[in-house]
C-alpha positions as CSV (number, residue, x, y, z in Angstrom):
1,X,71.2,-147.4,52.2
2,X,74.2,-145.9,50.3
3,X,73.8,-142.5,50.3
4,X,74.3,-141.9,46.9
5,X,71.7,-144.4,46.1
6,X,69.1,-142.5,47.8
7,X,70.0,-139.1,45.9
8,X,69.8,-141.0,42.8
9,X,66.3,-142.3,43.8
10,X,65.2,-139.1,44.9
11,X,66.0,-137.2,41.8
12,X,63.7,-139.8,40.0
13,X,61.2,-139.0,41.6
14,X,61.4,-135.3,41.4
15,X,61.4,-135.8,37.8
16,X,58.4,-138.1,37.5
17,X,56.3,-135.3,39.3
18,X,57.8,-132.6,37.1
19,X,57.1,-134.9,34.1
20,X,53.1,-134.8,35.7
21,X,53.3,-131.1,36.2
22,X,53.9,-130.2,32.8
23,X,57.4,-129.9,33.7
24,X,57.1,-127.6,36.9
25,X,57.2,-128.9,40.6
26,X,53.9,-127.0,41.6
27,X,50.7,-127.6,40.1
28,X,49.4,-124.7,38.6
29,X,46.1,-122.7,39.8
30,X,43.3,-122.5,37.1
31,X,43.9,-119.1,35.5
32,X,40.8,-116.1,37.0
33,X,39.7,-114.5,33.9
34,X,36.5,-113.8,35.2
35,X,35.5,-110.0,35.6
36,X,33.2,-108.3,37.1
37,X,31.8,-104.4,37.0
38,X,32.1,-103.3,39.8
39,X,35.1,-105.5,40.8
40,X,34.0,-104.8,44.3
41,X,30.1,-104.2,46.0
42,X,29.7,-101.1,48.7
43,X,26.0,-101.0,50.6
44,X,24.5,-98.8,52.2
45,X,23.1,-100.0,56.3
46,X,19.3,-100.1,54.8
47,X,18.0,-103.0,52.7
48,X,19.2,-102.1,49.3
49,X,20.3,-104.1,45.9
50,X,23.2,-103.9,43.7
51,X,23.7,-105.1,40.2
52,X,26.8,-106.7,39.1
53,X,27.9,-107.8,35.9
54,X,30.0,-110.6,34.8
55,X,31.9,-111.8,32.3
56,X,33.1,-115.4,32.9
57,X,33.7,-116.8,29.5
58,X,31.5,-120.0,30.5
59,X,28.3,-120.7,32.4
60,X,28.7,-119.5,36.3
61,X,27.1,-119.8,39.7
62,X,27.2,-116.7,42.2
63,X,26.6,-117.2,45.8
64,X,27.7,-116.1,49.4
65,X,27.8,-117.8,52.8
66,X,26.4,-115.0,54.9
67,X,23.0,-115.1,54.9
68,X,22.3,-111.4,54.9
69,X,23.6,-111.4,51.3
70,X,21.0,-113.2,48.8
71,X,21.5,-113.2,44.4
72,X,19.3,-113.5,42.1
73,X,19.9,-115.4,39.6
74,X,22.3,-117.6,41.5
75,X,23.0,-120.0,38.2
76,X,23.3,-118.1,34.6
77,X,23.7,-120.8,31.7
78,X,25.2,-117.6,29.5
79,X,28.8,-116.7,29.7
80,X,28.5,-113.6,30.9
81,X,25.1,-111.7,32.3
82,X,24.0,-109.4,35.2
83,X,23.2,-110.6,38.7
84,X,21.2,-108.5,41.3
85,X,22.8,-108.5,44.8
86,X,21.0,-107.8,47.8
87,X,21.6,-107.1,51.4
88,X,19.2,-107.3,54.3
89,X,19.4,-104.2,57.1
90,X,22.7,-103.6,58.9
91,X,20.9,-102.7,62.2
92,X,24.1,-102.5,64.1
93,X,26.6,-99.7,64.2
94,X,29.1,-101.4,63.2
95,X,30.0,-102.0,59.4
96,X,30.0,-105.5,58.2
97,X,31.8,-107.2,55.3
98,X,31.8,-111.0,53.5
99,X,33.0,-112.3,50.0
100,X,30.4,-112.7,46.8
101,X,31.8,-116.1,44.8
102,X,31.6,-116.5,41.1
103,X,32.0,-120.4,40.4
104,X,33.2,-120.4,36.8
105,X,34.4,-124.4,36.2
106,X,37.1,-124.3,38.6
107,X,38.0,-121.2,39.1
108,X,36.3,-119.6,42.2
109,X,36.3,-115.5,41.7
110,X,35.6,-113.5,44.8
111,X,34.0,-110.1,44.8
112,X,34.5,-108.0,48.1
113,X,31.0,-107.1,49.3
114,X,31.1,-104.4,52.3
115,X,27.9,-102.7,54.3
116,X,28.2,-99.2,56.4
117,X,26.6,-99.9,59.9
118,X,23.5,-98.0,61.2
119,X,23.5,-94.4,62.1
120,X,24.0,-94.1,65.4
121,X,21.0,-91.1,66.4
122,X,22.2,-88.0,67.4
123,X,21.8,-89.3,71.2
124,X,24.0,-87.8,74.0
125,X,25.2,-90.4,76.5
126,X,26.0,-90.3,80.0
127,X,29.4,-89.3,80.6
128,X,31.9,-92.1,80.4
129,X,29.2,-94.2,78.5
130,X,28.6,-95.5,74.8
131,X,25.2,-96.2,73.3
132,X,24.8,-100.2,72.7
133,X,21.1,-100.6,72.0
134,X,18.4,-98.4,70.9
135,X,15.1,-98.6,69.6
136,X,13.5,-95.3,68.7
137,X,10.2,-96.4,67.4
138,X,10.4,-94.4,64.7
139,X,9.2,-97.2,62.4
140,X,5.1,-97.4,62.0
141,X,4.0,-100.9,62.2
142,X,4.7,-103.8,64.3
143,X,7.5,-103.1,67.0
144,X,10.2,-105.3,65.3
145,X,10.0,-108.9,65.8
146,X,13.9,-108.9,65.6
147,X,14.4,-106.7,68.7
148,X,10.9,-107.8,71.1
149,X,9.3,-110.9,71.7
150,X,5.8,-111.4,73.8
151,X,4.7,-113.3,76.9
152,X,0.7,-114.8,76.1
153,X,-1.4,-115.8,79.0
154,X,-3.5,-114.9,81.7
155,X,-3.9,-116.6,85.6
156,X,-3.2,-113.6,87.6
157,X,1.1,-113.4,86.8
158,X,1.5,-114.0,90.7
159,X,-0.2,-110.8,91.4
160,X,-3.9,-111.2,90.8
161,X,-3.5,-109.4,87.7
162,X,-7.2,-109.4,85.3
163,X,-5.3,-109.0,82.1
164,X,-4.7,-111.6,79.1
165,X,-1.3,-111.0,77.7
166,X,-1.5,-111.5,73.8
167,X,1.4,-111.5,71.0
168,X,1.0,-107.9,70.0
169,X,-2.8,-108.1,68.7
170,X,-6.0,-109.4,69.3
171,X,-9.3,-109.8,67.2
172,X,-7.5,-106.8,64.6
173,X,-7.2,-104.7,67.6
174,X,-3.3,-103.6,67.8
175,X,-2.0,-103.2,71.5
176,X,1.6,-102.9,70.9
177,X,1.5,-100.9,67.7
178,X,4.0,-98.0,66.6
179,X,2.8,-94.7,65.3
180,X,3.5,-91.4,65.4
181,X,7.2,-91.8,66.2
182,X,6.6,-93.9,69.5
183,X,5.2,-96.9,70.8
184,X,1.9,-97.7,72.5
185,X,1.1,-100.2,74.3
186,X,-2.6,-100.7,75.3
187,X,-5.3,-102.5,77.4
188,X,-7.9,-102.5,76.1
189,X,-11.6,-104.6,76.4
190,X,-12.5,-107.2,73.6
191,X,-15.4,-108.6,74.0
192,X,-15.4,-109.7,78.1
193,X,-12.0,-110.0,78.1
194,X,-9.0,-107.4,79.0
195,X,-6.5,-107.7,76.8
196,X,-2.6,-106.5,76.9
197,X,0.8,-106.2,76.0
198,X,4.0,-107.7,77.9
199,X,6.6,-107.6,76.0
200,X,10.6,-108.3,76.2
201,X,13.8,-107.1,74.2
202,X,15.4,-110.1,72.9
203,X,18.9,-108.9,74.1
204,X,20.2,-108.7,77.4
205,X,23.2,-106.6,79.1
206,X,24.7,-106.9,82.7
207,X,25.3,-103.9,83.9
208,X,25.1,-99.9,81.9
209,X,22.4,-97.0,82.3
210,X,18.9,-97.9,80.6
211,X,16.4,-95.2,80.2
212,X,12.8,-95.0,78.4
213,X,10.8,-91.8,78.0
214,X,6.8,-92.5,78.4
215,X,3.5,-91.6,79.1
216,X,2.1,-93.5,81.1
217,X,-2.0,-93.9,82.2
218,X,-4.6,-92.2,84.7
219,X,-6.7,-95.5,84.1
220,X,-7.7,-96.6,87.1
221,X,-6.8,-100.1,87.4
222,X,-3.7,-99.6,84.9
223,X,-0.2,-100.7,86.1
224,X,1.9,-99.8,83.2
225,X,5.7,-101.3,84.4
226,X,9.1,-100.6,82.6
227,X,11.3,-102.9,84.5
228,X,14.2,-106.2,84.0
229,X,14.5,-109.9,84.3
230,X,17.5,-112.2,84.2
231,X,17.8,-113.3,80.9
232,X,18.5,-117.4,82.5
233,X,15.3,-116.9,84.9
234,X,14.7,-119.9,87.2
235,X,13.6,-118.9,90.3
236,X,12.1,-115.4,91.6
237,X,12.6,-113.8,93.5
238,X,15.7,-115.6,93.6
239,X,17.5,-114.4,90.6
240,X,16.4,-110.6,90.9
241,X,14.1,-108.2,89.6
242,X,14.4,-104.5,88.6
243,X,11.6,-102.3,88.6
244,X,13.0,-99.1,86.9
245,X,9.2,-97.5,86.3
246,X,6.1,-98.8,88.1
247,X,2.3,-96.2,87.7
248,X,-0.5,-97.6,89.6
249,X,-2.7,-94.3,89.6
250,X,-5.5,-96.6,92.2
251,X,-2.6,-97.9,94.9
252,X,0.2,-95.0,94.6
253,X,-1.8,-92.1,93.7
254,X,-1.9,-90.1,90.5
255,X,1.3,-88.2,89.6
256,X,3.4,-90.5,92.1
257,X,6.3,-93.2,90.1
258,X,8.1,-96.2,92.4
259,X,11.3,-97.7,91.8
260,X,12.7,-101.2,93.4
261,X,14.3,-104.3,93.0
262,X,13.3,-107.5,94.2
263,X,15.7,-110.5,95.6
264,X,15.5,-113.4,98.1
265,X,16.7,-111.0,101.0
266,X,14.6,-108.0,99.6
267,X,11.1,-108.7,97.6
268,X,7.6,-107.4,98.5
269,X,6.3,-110.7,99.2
270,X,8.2,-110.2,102.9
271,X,7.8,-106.5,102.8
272,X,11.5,-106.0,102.2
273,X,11.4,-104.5,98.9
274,X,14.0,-102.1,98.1
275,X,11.7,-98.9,96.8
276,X,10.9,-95.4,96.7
277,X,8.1,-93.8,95.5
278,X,8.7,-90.2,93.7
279,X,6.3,-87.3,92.6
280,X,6.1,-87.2,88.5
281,X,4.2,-84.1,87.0
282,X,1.4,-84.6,84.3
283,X,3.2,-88.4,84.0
284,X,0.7,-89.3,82.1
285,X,-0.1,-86.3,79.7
286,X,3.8,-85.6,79.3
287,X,7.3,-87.7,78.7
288,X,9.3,-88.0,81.4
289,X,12.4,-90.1,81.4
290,X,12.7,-93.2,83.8
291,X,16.2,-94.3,84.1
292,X,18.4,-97.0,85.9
293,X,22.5,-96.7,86.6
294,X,23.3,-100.3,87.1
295,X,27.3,-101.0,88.3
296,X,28.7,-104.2,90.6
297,X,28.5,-102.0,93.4
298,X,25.1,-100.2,93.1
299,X,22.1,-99.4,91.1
300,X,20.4,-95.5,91.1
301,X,17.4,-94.5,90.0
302,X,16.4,-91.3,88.1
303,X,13.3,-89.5,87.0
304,X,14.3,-86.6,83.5
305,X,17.7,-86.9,85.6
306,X,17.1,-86.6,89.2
307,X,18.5,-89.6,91.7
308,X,15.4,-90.4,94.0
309,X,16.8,-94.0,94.8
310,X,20.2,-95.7,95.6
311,X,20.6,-99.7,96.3
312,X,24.0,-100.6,97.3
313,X,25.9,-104.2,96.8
314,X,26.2,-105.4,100.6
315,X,28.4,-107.7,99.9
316,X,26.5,-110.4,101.4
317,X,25.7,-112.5,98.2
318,X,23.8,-114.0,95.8
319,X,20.3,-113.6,98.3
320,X,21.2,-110.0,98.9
321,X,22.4,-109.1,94.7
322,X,21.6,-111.8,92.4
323,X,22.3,-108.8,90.0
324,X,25.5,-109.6,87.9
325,X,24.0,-111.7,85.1
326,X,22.4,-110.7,81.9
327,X,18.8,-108.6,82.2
328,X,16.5,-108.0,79.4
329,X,13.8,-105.1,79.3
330,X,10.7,-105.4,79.6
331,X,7.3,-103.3,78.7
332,X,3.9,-104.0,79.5
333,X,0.1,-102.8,80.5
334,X,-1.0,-104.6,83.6
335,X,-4.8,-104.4,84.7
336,X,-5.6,-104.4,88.2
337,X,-3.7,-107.0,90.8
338,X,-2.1,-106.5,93.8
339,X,0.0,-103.0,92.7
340,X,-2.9,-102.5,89.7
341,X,-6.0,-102.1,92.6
342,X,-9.4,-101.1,92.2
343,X,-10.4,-101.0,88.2
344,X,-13.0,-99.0,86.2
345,X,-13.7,-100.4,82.8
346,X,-15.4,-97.2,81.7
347,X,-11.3,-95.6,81.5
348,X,-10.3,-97.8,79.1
349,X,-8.4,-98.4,76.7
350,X,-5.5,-98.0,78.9
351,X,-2.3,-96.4,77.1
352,X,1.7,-96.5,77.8
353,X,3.4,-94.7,75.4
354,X,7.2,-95.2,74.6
355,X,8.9,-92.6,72.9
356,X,12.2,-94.5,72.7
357,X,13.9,-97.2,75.0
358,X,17.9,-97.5,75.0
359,X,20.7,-98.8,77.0
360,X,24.4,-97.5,77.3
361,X,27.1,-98.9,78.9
362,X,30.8,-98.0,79.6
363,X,33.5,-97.2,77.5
């Protein structure tokens, strides 16, 4: 086609659309005269609300995506009016942000909405570590259903254990229950039955330094456990275990705290188990703090500080350190079994208490 000819048609069409366009090439945007006081919302990390108020010369619609945002009303027939905006809990550190929308026709005014993260506690980490995780159980009430969730059941657990695990009560009897600025979590007899706690964060980390300070119980028969499971269990011992804090007053002795990890190559159903058993005054009338160091090359164990165990990475494989996955932590009140041994009913209720659990890991 003649050049020419094809500039000509061009320019025809250029003008048609201009023409449609109001004589402009571009359509133009509908024109935001909506306003809103404040023109921008800034929360607080706790649950709090905000009011805002609009002025969108017709009937509007407010809403956000994220769905730690809610507004009430969300539709106001009025053209201008007040709407109360609430956030949920920022339980992380970190600060958060997302956009409030005012739908006025077709215009679609955004209002920046921002929320300061969680106070980190005035906590002192390890050298060359950064908290990550922390609960402080400084809440009264049920441990947070957010953070913990809770194995039911009884049949002995694979250790001959006399317990019935529940989902944090039982009959109005609380046995994982938070008061006085820690946790407790209890055996305790209902009825005929002994009933307990086990319950699990619902995160899980590979690899840091995870410490609990607790109390645990001169029940005999108690077997109160702070230890970790791999967060995609299939087999055990298979995929590793790691006992950070084990008190069986009637098979260890009172006062005395063991250690281990578990493993195809190393478990105590062979007699292999990794473990040390350490001396712990008044463990049961005082805190002490029960900590694991976790690396690719090692784990170390300490007691308020004090290394009294060292497993090293042989390098021989997934039988010999299954331990480079995600773990999750784990509480709970065992009664009796192999580890929990002779029982006496008359010393219970059974108590662990848990003045705060957390879990650092490198910078």
């Amino acid at each position: 086609m003649n050049s020419k000819v094809t500039s000509f048609i061009s320019a025809v069409l250029l003008l048609a659309v201009c023409a449609c366009n109001g004589g402009k090439e571009n359509p133009t945007e509908p024109t935001d005269n909506v306003k809103t006081s404040p023109e921008a919302l800034a929360f607080t990390a706790e649950p709090q609300t905000l009011a805002l108020t609009v002025n969108a010369g017709e009937a509007f619609q407010a809403y956000c995506n994220d769905d730690w945002v809610s507004v009430d009303p969300s539709y106001t027939a009025a053209a201008s009016g007040t709407v109360n905006v609430t956030v949920a809990e920022n339980m992380d550190f970190e600060p958060r942000s997302t956009e409030l929308v005012i739908k006025a026709g077709t215009v679609r005014h955004k209002v920046a909405v921002s929320q300061a993260g969680a106070t980190a506690p005035s906590i002192v980490a390890p050298e060359g570590y950064r908290l990550v995780w922390n609960d402080e159980f400084d809440k009264a009430g049920k441990p947070d259903e957010n953070e913990w969730w809770y194995e039911t059941g009884g049949g002995g657990w694979g250790n001959n254990e006399l317990q019935n695990y529940v989902a944090q009560a039982k009959d109005g009897e609380e046995l994982a229950v938070v008061s006085g600025g820690s946790l407790k979590v209890t055996a305790k007899k209902i009825g005929s039955t002994v009933y307990s706690i086990r319950m699990n964060t619902r995160k899980a980390w590979t690899y840091g330094w995870i410490e609990a300070k607790l109390k645990v119980s001169d029940a005999h028969g108690s077997w109160p456990a702070f230890w970790m499971m791999p967060q995609n269990y299939k087999t055990w011992p298979g995929d590793g275990e790691i006992d950070i804090m084990e008190y069986a007053i009637s098979t260890q002795g009172k006062n005395y705290s063991s250690s281990s990890i578990h493993c195809n190559a190393f478990n105590h159903m062979k007699g292999t188990q990794k473990t040390h058993k350490q001396s712990v005054s008044n463990a049961a009338s005082e805190y002490h703090v029960y900590a694991c160091e976790w690396t690719a090359e090692w784990m170390k164990f300490y007691i308020d500080g004090k290394q009294h165990l060292m497993v090293s990475n042989d390098g021989q494989g997934y039988d010999h350190w299954p331990f480079y996955t995600p773990f999750y932590i784990k509480f709970n009140m065992a009664w009796g079994g192999n580890m929990g041994g002779t029982v006496n009913e008359d010393e219970l209720p059974a108590v662990m208490e848990v003045d705060y659990v957390r879990v650092f890991q490198k910078k």
